[in-house]
SEDO-201549 format. One record per residue: residue in three letters; x negated, y, z of N, C-alpha, C in turn. Coordinates in steps of 0.05 Angstrom, whole numbers, plus 5000, padded with zeros to 4 digits. Atoms other than C-alpha are relative to their C-alpha. Layout:
alaXYZXYZXYZ
...
***
This chain:
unk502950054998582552277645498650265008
unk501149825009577752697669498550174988
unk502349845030573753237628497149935021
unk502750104990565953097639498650234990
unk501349845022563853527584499150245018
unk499949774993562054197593498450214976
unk501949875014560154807549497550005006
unk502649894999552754887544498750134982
unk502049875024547555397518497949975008
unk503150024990540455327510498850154979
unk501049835013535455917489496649865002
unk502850135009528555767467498550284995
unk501949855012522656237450500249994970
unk500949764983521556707433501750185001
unk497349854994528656997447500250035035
unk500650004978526756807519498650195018
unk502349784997523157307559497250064999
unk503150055018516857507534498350015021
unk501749964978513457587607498749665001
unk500550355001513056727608501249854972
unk498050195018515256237555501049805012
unk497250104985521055917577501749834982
unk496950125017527255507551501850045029
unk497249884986533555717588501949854992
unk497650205010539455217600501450045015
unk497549974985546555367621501449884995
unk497850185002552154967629501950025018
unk498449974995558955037651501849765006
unk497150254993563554477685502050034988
unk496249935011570454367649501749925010
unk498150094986573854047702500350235024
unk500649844980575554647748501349885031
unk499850124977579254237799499249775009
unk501550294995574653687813497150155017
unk501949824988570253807866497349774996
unk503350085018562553707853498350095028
unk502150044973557253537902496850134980
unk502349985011549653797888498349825024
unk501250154981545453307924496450004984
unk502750134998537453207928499149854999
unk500350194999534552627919497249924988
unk503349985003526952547931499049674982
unk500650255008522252097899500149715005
unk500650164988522151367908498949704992
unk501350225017518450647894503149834987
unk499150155012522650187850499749664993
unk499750275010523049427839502249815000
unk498150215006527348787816501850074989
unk497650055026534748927793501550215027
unk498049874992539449447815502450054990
unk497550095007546749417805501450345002
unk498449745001550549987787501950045016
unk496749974998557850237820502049854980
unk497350165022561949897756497649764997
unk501650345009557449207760497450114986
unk502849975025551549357708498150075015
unk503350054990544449077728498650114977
unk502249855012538949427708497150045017
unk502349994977531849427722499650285015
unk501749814988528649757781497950125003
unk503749925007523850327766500950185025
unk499549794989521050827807500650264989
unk499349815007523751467812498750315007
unk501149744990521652207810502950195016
unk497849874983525752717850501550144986
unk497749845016531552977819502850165017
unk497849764991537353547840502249804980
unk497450005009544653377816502249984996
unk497649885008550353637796501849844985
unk498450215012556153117796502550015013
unk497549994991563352957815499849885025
unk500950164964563452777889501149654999
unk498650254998567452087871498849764974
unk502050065029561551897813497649965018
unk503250074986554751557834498950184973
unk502449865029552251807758500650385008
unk500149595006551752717742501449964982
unk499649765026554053167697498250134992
unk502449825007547753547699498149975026
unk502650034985541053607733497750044991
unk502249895014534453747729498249815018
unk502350174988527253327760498350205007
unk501149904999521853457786496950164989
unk501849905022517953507721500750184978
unk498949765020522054007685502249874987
unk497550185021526853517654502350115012
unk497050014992533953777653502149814979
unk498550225012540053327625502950185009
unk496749955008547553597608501049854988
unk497850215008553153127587501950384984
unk497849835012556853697535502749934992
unk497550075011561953257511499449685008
unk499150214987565252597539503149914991
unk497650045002570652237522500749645011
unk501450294995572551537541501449855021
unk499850044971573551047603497149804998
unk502650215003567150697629500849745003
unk499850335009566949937616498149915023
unk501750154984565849447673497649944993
unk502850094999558549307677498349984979
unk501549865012556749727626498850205009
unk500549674995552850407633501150134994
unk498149695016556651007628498350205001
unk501949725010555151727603499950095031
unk500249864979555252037675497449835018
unk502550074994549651467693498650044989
unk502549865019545651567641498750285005
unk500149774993545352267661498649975023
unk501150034970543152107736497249794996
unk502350245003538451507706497950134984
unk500849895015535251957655498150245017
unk500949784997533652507700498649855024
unk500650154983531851957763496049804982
unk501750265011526351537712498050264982
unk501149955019523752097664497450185002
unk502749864992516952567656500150214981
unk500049775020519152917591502049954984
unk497150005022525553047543498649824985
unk499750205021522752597495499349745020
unk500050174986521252057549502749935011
unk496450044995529052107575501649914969
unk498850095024530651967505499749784998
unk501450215004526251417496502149745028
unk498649994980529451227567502549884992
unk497150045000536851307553500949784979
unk499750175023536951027487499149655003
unk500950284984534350347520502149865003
unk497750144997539550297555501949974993
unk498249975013544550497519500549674980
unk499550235007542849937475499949765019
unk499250354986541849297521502650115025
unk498649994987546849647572503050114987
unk497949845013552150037528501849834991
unk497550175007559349797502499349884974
unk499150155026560449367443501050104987
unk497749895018566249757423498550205004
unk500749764998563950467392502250175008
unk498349824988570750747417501150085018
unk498750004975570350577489499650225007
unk501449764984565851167506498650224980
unk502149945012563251627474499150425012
unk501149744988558452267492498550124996
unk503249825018552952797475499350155022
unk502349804976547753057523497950174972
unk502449875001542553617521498249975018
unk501350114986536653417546497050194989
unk501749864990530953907562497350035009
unk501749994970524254037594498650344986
unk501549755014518654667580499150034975
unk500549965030517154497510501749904980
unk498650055025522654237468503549935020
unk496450085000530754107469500349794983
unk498650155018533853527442503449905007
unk496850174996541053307430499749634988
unk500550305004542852597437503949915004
unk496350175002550752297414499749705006
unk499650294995552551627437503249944995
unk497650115003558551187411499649735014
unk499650204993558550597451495649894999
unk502150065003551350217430498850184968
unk501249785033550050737364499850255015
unk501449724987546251367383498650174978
unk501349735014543151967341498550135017
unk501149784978538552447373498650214978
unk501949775020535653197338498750145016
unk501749894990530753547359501450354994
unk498449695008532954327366498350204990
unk503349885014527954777323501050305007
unk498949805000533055347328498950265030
unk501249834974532355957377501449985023
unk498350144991537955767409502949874992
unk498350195008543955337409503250005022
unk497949944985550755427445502149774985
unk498650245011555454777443503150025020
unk498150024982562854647458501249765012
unk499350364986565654087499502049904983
unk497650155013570153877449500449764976
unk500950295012566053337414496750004991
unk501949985006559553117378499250204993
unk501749755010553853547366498049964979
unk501150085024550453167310501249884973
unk499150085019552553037241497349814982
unk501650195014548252817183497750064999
unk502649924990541853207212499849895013
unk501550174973537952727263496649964993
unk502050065000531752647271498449715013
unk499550314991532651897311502549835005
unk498050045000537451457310499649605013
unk499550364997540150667319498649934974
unk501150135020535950207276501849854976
unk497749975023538950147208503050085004
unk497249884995544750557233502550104978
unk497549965028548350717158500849664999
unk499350355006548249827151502349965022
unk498949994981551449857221502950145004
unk497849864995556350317217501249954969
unk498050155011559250037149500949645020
unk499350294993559149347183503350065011
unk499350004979562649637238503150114987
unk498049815011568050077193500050225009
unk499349764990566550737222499550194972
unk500949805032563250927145500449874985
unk498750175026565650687085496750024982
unk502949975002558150867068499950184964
unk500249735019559951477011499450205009
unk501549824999556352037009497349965027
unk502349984971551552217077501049945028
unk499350064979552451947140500850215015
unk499249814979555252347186500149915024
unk498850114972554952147258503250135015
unk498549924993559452627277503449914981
unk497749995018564652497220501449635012
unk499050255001564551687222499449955040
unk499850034970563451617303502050125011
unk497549864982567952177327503349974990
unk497449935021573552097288501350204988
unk499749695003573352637262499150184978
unk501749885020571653037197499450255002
unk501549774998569453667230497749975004
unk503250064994562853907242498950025020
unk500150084977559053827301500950265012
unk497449804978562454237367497250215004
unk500849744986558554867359500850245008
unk498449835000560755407380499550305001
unk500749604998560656297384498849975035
unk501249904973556656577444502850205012
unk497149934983562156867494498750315003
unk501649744988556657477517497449974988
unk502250044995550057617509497649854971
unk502650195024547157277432497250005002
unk503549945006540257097433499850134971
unk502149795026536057587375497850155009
unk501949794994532258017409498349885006
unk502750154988524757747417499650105026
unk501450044973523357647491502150165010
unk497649844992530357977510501649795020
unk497850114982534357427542498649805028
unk501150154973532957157614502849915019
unk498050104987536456887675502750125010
unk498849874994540757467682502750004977
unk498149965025543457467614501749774995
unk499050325004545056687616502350055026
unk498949974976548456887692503250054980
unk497049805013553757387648500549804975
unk499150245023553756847588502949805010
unk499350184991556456297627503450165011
unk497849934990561856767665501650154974
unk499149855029564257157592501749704989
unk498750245002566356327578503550155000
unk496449915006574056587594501649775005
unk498450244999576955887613498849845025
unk500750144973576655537683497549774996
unk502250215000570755127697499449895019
unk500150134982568254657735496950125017
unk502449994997561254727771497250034991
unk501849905025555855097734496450035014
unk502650025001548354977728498250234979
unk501149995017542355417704497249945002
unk502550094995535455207692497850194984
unk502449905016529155647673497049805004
unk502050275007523755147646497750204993
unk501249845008517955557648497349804991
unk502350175014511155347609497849805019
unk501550234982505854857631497650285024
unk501049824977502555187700501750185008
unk498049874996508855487710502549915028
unk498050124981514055337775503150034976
unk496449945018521955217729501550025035
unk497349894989527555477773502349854993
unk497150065010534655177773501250085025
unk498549794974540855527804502449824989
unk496250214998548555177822500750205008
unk497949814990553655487838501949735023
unk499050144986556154827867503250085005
unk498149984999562955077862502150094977
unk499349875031568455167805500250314996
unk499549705014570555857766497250175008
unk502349854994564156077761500450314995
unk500849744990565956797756501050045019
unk500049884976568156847819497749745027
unk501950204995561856427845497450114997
unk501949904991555556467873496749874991
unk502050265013548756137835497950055025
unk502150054978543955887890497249894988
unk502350115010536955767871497449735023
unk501950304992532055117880497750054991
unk503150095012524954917869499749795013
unk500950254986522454227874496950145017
unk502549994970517254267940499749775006
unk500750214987514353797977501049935024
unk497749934975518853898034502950105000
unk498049885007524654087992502549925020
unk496550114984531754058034502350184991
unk497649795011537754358012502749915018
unk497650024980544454378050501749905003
unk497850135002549553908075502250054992
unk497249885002554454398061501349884970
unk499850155033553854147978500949735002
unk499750434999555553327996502650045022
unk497150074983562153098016500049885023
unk499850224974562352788088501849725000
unk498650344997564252058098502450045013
unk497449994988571652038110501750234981
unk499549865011572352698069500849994976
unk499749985027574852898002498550264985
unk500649735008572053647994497350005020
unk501849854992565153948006501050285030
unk500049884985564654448065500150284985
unk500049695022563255008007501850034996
unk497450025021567654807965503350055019
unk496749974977574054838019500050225009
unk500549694986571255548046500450134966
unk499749805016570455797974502749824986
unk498150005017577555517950501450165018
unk498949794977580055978008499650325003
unk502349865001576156537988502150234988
unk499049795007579057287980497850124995
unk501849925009574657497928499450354995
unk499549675003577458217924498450095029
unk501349884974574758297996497349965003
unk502450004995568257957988498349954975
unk501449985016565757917922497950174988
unk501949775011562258517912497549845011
unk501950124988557858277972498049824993
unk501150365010556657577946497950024971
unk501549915020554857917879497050115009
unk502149764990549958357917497749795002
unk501050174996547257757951498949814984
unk501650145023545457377884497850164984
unk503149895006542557947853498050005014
unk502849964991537458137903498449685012
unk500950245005536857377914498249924968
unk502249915018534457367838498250175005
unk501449785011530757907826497349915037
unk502050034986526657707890498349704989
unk500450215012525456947866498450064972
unk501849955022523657267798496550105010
unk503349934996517957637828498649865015
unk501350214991515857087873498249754973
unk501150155015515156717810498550124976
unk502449885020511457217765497650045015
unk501949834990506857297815498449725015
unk501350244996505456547831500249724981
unk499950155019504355967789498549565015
unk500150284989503355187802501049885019
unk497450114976506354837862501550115017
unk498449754984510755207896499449855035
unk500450094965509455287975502049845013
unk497350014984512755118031502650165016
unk497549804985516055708049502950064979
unk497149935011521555577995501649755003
unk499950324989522454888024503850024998
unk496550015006529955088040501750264992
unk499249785027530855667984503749944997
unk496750005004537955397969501249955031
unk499150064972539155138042500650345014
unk497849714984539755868064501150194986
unk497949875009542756168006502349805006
unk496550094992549355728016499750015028
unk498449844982548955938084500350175010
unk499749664993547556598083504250014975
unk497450015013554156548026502349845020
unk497850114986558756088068500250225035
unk499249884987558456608121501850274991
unk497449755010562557178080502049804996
unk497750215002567956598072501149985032
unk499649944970568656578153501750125007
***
């Protein structure tokens, strides 16, 4: 099976940098040989009944424009972000999806395609989850972080039983190796302790535990040590520090996302790397525009199995060109940052194709 999961950390204010208030979200692919498309996908009207890839109808809404970061052989993500600040991570997955049910990798693409705010993707997912989700709690089961500029929430799903907490903390660093909620929630499935004796996952002694009686499992939820970089310091950690976070990880990964969610009147930023082992990997930055385009090189061609990146950077003699590529991201940041301390509300059109010519200013040192 494949892994879906992926480490993720998410920092919050006021550990964030003190120039803007921010929430900061990274995430790390765990499938490192599975290649991953980043595709665009502008707004659009919605009506009647749309049918998933595995059968499952569901109504048609419209959608806002969403970026994301998914397996090239998957209609659903792994991660992504909109064009209202909403981002969405899948941290942990386990499972096979169920004919003409929803799975966790749609929910992820439906969540971030339908929503306006982390607690609206909640509201959202959890919908479906129930009239679309399995019967059985042990076909599927999965935990997103779900995002925008003012709050984090985690949200576990076993089949049609869900939890969701709100994150109060400063930040939160999770590992892909199962739930992230126990007997703290702040929402859940309606009478979900009655439910889950019915069901046998709780014998219904002591406190519920989602994580204990759902995962099978009597650990506690998958949190885990920071690899680099701990948030503490007030207004100390930014996109730079999340950059070296993510690569400090120490274990092959798949295709890594980060997102800075900056406050209301604020442009948020998100950067891919669109390619695995993120430390030898390049993060390309986005902004939703009104003319946004980003580059074929990220989407698999019809007939194809591998991205155009992805086949140049699995070829890639990093001893010869890495320094470069490094060079090339920093002063790519650090120019983006000051573009963005120095402007605020809709972003122009001259960043229209911001990532479109970082991956091809990058796929020319691969050449």
């Amino acid at each position: 099976m494949t892994a879906h999961g992926g480490e993720t950390f998410v920092v919050l204010p006021p550990c964030t940098e003190s120039n803007r208030k921010q929430i900061i979200f990274g995430r790390n692919g765990a499938a490192a040989e599975q290649v991953s498309e980043i595709l665009y996908l502008p707004a659009a009207e919605g009506s009647g009944t749309v049918t998933l890839p595995n059968g499952c109808d569901i109504e048609a809404l419209s959608t806002v424009a969403v970026m994301l970061n998914k397996p090239a052989d998957s209609w659903g993500a792994e991660s992504g972000s909109n064009e209202k600040a909403v981002t969405i991570g899948l941290s942990y997955y386990e499972g096979s999806p169920q004919e003409g049910k929803v799975s966790a990798l749609d929910l992820v693409r439906l969540g971030l395609e339908r929503s306006d705010s982390a607690v609206d993707a909640i509201d959202k997912l959890v919908a479906l989850v129930e009239q679309h989700g399995s019967e059985d709690r042990n076909s599927e089961k999965a935990a997103f972080v779900i995002c925008d500029s003012a709050a984090v929430w985690l949200l576990n799903v076993a089949g049609r039983y869900w939890v969701a907490k709100q994150i109060k903390d400063s930040s939160i660093a999770l590992a892909s190796s199962g739930f992230t909620i126990g007997s703290d929630f702040d929402r859940s499935t309606e009478e979900l302790a009655a439910k889950a004796q019915e069901t046998g996952a709780w014998d219904g002694t002591g406190e519920l535990s989602f994580c204990e009686a759902f995962g099978g499992s009597a650990a506690s939820a998958a949190i885990r040590a920071w690899p680099a970089n701990e948030p503490g310091v007030e207004g100390a950690f930014g996109l730079r520090q999340m950059f070296e976070c993510l690569r400090a990880v120490g274990t092959p990964t798949g295709s890594s996302q980060v997102s800075v969610l900056s406050g209301e009147g604020e442009l948020a930023c998100h950067w891919f790397t669109a390619t695995p082992q993120v430390e030898e990997s390049v993060f390309k930055p986005f902004l939703f525009t009104a003319g946004a385009k980003i580059s074929p090189l990220t989407r698999v061609p019809d007939g194809e199995t591998q991205t155009l990146l992805h086949r140049l950077h699995s070829n890639r003699k990093w001893e010869a060109v890495g320094s470069l590529l490094s060079s090339l991201e920093a002063t790519c940041m650090d120019e983006v940052n000051r573009f963005l301390s120095e402007h605020s509300g809709e972003a122009s059109q001259e960043l229209d194709e911001l990532m479109k010519d970082c991956v091809e200013a990058e796929v020319k040192f691969y050449r």
